[in-house]
C-alpha positions as CSV (number, residue, x, y, z in Angstrom):
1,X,-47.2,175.1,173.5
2,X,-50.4,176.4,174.9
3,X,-52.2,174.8,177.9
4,X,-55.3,173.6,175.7
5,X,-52.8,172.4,173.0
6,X,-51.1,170.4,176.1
7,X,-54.5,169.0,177.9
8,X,-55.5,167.6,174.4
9,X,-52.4,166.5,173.7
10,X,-52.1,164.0,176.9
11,X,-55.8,163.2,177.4
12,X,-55.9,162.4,181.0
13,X,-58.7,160.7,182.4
14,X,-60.4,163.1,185.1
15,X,-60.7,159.8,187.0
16,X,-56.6,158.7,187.3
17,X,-55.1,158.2,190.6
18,X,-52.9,159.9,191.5
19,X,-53.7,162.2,188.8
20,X,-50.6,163.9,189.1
21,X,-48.0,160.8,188.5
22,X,-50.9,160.2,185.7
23,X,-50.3,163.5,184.1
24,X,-46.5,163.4,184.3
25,X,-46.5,160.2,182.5
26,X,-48.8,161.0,180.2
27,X,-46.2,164.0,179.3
28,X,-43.2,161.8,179.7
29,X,-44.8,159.2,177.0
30,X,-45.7,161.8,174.5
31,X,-41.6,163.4,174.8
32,X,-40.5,159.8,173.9
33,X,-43.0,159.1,170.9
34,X,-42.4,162.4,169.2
35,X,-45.1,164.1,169.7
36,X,-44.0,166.4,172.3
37,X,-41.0,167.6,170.8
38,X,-37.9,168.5,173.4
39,X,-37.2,171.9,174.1
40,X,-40.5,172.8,174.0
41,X,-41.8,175.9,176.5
42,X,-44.6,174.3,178.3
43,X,-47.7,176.3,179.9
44,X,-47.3,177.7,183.2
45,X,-48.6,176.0,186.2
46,X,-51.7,177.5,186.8
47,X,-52.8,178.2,182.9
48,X,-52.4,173.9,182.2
49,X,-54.1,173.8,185.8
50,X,-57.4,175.7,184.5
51,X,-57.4,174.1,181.1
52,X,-57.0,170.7,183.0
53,X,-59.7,171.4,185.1
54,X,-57.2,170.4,188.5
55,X,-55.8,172.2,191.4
56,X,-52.8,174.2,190.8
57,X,-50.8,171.9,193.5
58,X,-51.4,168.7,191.0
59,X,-49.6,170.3,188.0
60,X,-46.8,171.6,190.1
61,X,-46.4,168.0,191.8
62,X,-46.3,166.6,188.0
63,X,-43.9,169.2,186.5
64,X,-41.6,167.9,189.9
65,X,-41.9,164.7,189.3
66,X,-40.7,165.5,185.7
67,X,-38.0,167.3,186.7
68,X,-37.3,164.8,189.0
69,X,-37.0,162.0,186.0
70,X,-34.8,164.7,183.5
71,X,-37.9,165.1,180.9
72,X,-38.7,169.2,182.2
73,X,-35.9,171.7,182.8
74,X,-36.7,175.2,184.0
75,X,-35.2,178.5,184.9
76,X,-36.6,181.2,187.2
77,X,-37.9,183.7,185.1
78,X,-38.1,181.7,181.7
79,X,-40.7,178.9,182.6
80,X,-40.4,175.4,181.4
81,X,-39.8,173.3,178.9
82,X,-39.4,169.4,177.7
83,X,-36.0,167.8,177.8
84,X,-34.6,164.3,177.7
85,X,-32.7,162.8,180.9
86,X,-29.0,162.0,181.1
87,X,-29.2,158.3,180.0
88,X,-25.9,157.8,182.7
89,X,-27.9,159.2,185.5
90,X,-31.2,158.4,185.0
91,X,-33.1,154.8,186.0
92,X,-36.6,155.3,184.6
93,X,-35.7,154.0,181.4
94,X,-39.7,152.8,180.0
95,X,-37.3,151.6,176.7
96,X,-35.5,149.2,178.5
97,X,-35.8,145.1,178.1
98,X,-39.1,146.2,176.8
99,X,-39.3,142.7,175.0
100,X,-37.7,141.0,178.1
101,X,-40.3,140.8,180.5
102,X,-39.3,144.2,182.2
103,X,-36.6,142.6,184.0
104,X,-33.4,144.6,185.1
105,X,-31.1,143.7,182.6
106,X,-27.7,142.7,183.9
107,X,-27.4,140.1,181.4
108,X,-25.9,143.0,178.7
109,X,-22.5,144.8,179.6
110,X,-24.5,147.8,177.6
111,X,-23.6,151.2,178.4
112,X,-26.5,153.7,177.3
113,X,-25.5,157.0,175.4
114,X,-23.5,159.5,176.0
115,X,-25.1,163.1,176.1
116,X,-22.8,164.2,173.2
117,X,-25.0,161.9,170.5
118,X,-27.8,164.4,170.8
119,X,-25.3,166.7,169.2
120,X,-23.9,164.7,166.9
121,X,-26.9,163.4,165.5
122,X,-27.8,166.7,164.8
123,X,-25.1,167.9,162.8
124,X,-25.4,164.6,160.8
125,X,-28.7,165.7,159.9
126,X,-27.7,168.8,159.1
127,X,-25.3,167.9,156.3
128,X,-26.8,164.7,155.2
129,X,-28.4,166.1,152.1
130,X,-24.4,166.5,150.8
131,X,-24.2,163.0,150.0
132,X,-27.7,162.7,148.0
133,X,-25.9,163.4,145.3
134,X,-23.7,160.2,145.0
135,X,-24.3,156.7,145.8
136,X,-24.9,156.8,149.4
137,X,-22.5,154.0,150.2
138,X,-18.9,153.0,150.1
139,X,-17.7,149.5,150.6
140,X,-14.5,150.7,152.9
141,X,-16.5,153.4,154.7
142,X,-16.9,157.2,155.0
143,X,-13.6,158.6,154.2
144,X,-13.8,161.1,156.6
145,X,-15.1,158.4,159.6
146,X,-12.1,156.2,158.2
147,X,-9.3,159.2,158.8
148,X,-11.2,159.9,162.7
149,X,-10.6,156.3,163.4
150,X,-7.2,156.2,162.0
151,X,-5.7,159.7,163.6
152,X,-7.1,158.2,167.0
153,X,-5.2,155.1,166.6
154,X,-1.9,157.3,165.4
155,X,-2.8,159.3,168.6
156,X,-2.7,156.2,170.6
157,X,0.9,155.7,169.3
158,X,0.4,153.4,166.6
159,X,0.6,155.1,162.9
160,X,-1.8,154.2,160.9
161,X,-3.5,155.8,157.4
162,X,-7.2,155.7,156.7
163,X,-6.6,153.1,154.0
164,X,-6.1,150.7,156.8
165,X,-9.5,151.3,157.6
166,X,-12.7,149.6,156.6
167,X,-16.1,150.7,158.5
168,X,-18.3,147.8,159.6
169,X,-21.5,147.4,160.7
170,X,-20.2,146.9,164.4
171,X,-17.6,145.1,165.8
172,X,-19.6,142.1,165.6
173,X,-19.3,142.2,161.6
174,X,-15.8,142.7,161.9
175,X,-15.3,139.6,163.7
176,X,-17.6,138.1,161.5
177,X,-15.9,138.9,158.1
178,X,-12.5,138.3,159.5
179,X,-13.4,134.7,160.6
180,X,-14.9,134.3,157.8
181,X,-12.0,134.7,156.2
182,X,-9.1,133.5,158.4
183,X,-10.7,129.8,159.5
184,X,-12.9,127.3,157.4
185,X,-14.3,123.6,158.7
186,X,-11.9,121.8,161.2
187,X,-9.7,125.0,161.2
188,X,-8.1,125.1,165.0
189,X,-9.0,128.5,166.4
190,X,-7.4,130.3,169.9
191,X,-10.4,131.7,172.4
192,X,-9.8,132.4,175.7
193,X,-11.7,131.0,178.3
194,X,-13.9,132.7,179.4
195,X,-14.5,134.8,176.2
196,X,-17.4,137.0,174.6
197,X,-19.9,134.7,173.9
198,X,-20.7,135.6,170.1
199,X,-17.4,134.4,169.3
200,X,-17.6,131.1,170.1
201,X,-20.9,131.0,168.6
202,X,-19.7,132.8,165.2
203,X,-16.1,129.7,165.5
204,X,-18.7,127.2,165.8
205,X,-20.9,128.6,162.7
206,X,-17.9,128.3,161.1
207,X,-17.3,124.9,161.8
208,X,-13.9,125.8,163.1
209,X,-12.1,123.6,166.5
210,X,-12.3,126.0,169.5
211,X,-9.0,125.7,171.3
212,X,-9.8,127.2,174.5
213,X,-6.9,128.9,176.7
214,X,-7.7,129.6,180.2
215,X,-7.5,133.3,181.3
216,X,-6.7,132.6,185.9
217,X,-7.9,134.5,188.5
218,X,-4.8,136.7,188.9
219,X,-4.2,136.9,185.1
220,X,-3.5,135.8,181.5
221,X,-0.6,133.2,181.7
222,X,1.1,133.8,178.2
223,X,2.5,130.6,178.8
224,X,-0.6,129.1,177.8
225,X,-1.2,131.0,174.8
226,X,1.5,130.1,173.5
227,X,2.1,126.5,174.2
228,X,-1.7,126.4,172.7
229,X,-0.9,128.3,169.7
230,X,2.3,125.6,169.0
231,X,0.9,122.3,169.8
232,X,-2.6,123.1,168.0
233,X,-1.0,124.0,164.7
234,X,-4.0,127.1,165.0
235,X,-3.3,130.0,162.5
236,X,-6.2,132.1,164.0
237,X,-6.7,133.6,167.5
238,X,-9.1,136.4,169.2
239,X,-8.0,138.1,172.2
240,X,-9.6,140.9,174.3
241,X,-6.3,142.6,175.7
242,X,-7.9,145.8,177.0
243,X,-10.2,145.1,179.8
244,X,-11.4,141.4,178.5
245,X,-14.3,140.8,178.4
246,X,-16.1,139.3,181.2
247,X,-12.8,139.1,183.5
248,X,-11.5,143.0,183.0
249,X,-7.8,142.1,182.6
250,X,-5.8,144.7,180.8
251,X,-2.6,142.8,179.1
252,X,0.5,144.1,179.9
253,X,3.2,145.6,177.5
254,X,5.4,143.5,177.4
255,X,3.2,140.9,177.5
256,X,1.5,142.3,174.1
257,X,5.3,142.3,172.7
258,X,5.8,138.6,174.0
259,X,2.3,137.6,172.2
260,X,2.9,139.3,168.7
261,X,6.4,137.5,168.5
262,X,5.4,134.1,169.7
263,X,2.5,134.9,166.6
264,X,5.1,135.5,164.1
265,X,6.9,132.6,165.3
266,X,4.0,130.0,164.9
267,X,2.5,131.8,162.1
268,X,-0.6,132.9,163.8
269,X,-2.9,135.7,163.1
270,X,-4.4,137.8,165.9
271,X,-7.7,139.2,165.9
272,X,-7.3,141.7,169.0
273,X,-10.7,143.0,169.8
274,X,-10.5,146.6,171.1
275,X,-14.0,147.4,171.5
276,X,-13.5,148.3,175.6
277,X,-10.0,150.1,175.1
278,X,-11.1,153.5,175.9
279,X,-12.9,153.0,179.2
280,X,-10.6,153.3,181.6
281,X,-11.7,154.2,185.0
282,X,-8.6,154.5,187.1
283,X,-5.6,156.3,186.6
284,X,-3.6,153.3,184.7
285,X,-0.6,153.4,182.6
286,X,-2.3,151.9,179.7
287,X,-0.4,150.1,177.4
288,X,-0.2,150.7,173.8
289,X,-2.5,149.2,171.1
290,X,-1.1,145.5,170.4
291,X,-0.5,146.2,166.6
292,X,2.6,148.5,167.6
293,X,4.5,145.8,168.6
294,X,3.8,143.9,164.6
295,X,5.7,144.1,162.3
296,X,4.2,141.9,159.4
297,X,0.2,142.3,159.6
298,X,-0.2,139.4,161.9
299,X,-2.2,141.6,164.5
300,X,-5.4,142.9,162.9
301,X,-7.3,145.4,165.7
302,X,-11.6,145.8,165.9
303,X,-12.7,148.6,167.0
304,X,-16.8,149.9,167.9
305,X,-18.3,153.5,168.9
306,X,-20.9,150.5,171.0
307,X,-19.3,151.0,174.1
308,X,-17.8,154.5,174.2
309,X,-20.7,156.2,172.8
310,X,-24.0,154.0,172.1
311,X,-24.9,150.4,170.9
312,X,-27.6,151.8,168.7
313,X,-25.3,153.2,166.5
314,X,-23.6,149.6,165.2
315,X,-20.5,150.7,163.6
316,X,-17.3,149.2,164.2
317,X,-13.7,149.3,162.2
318,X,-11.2,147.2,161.5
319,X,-7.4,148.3,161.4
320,X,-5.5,145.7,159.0
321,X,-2.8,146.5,156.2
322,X,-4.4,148.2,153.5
323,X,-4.3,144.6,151.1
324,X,-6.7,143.3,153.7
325,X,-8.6,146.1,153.8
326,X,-9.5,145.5,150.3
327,X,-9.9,141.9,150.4
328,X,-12.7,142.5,153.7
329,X,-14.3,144.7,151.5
330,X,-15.1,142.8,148.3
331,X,-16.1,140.1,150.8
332,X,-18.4,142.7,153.1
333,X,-20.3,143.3,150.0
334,X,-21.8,139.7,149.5
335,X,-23.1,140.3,153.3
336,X,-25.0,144.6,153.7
337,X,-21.9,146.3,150.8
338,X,-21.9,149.0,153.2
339,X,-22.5,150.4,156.9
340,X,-25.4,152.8,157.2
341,X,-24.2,156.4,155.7
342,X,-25.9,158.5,158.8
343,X,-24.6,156.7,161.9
344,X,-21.0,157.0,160.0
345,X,-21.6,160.6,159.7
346,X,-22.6,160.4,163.5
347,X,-19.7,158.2,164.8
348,X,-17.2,160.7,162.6
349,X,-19.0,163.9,164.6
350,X,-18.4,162.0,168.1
351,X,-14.6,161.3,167.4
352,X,-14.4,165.5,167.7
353,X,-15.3,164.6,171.4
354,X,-13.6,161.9,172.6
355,X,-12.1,162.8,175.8
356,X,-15.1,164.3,177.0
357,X,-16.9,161.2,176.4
358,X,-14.3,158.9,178.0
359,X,-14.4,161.5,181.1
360,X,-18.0,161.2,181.0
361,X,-17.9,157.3,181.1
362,X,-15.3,157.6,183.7
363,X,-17.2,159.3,185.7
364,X,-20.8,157.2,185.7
365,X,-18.5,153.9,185.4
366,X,-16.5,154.7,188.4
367,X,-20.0,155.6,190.5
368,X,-21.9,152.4,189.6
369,X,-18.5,150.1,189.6
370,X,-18.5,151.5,193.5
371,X,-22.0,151.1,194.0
372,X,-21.7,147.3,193.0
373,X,-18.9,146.7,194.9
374,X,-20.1,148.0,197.9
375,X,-23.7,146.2,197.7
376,X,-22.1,143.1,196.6
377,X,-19.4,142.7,200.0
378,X,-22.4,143.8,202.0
379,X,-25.1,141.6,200.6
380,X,-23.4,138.8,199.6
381,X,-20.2,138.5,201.2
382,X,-18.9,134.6,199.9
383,X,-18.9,135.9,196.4
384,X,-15.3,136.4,195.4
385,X,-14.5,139.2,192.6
386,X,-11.3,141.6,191.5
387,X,-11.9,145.1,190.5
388,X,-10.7,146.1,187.2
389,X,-9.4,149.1,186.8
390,X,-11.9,149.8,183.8
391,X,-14.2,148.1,181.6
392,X,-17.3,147.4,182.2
393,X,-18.2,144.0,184.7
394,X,-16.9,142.3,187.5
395,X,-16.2,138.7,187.0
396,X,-17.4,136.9,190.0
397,X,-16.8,133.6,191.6
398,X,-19.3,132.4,193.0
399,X,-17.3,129.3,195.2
400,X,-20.5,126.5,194.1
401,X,-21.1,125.7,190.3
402,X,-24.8,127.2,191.0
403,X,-24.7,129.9,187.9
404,X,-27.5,128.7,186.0
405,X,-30.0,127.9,188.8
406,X,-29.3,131.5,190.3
407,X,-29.8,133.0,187.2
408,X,-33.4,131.3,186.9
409,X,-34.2,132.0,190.3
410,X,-33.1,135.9,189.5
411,X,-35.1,135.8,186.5
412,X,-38.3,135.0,188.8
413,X,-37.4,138.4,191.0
414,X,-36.9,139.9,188.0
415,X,-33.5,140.4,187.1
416,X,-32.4,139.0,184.3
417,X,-28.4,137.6,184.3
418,X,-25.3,136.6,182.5
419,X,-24.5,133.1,184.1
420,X,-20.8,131.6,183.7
421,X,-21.5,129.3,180.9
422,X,-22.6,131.7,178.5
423,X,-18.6,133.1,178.6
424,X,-17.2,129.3,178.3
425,X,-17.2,126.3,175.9
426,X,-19.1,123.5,176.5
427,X,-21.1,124.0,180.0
428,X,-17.8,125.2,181.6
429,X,-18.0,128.0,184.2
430,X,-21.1,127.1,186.1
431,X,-19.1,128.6,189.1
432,X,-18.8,132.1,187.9
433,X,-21.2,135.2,187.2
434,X,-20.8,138.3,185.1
435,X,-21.9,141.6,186.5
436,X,-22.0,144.5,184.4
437,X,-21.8,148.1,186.4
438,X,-22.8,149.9,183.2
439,X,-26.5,150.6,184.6
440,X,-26.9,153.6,187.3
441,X,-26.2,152.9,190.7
442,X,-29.8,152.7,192.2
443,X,-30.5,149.9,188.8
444,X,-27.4,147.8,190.6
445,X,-28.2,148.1,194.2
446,X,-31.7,147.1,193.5
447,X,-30.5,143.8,191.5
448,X,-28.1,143.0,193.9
449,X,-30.7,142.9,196.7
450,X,-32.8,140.9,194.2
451,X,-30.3,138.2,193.2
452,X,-29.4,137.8,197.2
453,X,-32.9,137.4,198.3
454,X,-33.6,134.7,195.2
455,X,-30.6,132.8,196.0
456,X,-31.9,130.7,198.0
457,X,-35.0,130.1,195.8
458,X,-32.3,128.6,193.2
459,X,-33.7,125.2,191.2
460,X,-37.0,125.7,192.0
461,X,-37.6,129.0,189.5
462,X,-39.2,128.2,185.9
463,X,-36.2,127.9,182.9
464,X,-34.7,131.2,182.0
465,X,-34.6,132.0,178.3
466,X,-30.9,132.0,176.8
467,X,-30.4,135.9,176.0
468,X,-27.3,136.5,174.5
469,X,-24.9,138.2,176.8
470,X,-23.3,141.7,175.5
């Protein structure tokens, strides 16, 4: 691109100050709407300077600042040219709670994406035109997105075929379709408390009775499950084995093998919800997937590409016997007949990369689970928390049912929260807080210094609107 092409493109007003932060976000603005493409050679310094009508020092201090944010890369000797920033490392996210106020938002456990979509949405794009020749949909799913998600559950060490595979429009559909079918009106269903909100909302919606099951401090008691489970009479249950969801407890083996028995026992189907499985952060002997201890289809796994690679994406998967594969998909089709065909295609390219995209999210996860920890025990030392050893939040106690008043007050200084409740049934939790560490680390620190210097503003800040947590 040429200077003059550039200095019509941005249209800076000679008057802006500073006109170099001006200029670099008038560049920045026109990478993210498209019409700046990426990897695009921009002008040298002094050319834009001169067609600008500014001192050479301005344009180099924008092309910093750029470079600075991750929307310019250059080499000695080969100039410069437009680029999008590491979503993992990078903060100046203009995209983000854009229709929340601008507030930080800590209220979604939301990883962004992983640097190998870029990739994979181009290859996508490159074969897409394949498929214009058929019908462009398949209630099961993309066969070749169904056998990725079935040789990574074989890998895993549970065997499993692609015809045990339907494709859903996220894991939130798979939930969806499988409650739909598992538990009508008065139906006793098994939650944990505290759970993933969605699901309680989705039981009730369903007119179902929640049957909570408290998940301690130190632990699931499978004690409790299972005395639930009898003296209910409930034939349904979700669980969140793998780094639950908001506490970060990873279920043990044995304790998996104890679960599935006590389930053929009382007749009781499992819903196991596996969307945060891959994302450990420590070295952990992981156990295997739930479903290898079943023997009769009574576990039934959900998977999502939301938390290992992006949210935007929304597909998710369901691992059942391949009868109930069949069965979720005639019923799918009275709800969307199929998941979008190009963020299958996507999803099925990413699967070529998964370890490098679980090292990736290692990597960020680990730096901003430390930088929470270590800004939480210095800023506010009373709040109690474990550290999982993956996931993505830290469940913490706050030691005074205050939740919902801090949140408000937060929300006034601009960070927006998950409080307890949301996680609980019926008002339950008010002494607890979810913290996510899936934003950067200078995103955290920042909210954490927030949230301590609100706190004692709590009760007095206007109502907080009722977000759904992620």
């Amino acid at each position: 691109m040429s200077a003059g092409q550039l200095a019509r493109l941005v249209e800076v007003p000679q008057d802006a100050r500073p006109y170099y932060r001006a200029l670099a976000s008038a560049v920045r603005d026109r990478i993210l709407d498209g019409r700046l493409p990426v990897r695009v050679r921009l002008p040298a310094e002094r050319q834009l300077a001169e067609a600008l009508g500014v001192s050479r020092t301005t344009v180099t201090s924008a092309y910093d600042r750029l470079r600075g944010q991750g929307y310019l890369e250059s080499r000695q000797g080969a100039g410069s040219w437009t680029a999008l920033p590491d979503p993992s490392a990078c903060a100046d996210n203009p995209w983000a709670s854009a229709d929340d106020g601008g507030l930080l938002p800590l209220h979604a456990a939301a990883p962004p994406a992983s640097r190998f979509l870029d990739e994979a949405l181009a290859h996508a794009g490159a074969g897409y035109h394949r498929f214009t020749l058929g019908m462009g949909y398949d209630p099961i799913g993309l066969p070749e997105l169904r056998a990725a998600v079935a040789a990574r559950y074989t890998a895993r060490g549970l065997a499993t075929r692609p015809d045990q595979i339907i494709v859903t429009t996220g894991a939130q559909q798979a939930i969806h379709l499988l409650m739909t079918l598992h538990a009508g009106a008065g139906d006793p269903v098994l939650l944990e408390s505290p759970t993933y909100p969605h699901v309680i909302d989705l039981a009730r919606l369903r007119g179902a009775r929640i049957v909570p099951v408290g998940v301690p401090a130190d632990g699931r008691h499978l004690d409790l499950l299972i005395s639930a489970a009898r003296q209910s009479g409930a034939r349904l249950a979700y669980l969140i084995p793998d780094f639950q969801n908001p506490t970060g407890h990873l279920m043990s083996a044995d304790d998996r093998a104890a679960l599935v028995a006590a389930a053929r026992r009382h007749d009781l189907t499992v819903i196991v919800d596996e969307t945060w499985t891959e994302l450990a952060i420590d070295d952990l002997d992981q156990p295997p997937p739930t479903a290898v201890f079943d023997t009769d289809g009574r576990v039934v796994s959900v998977g999502s590409a939301s938390k290992l690679w992006w949210g935007g994406l929304r597909i998710g998967w369901i691992r059942a016997s391949a009868a109930l594969v069949r069965r979720l998909a005639v019923l799918r089709a009275s709800v969307d007949i199929a998941s979008a065909l190009f963020e299958q295609l996507v999803v099925a390219r990413l699967f070529d990369r998964i370890e490098e995209t679980r090292a990736e999210r290692r990597r960020a996860l680990a730096a901003s689970r430390a930088a929470l920890v270590d800004v939480l025990r210095r800023e506010l030392p009373d709040w109690s928390f474990r550290v999982p050893g993956g996931g993505g939040s830290l469940w913490i106690r706050l030691g005074a049912p205050i939740a919902t008043p801090l949140s408000e007050a937060a929300a006034a200084a601009g960070v927006r929260l998950a409080p307890g409740p949301w996680f609980g049934v019926d008002g339950t939790l008010e002494g607890h807080l979810r913290l996510p560490f899936t934003q950067p680390p200078d995103v955290l620190v920042d909210a954490v210094r927030r949230i301590a210097a609100s706190r004692g503003a709590a009760g007095r800040s206007p109502r907080a609107s009722l977000i759904p947590a992620l």
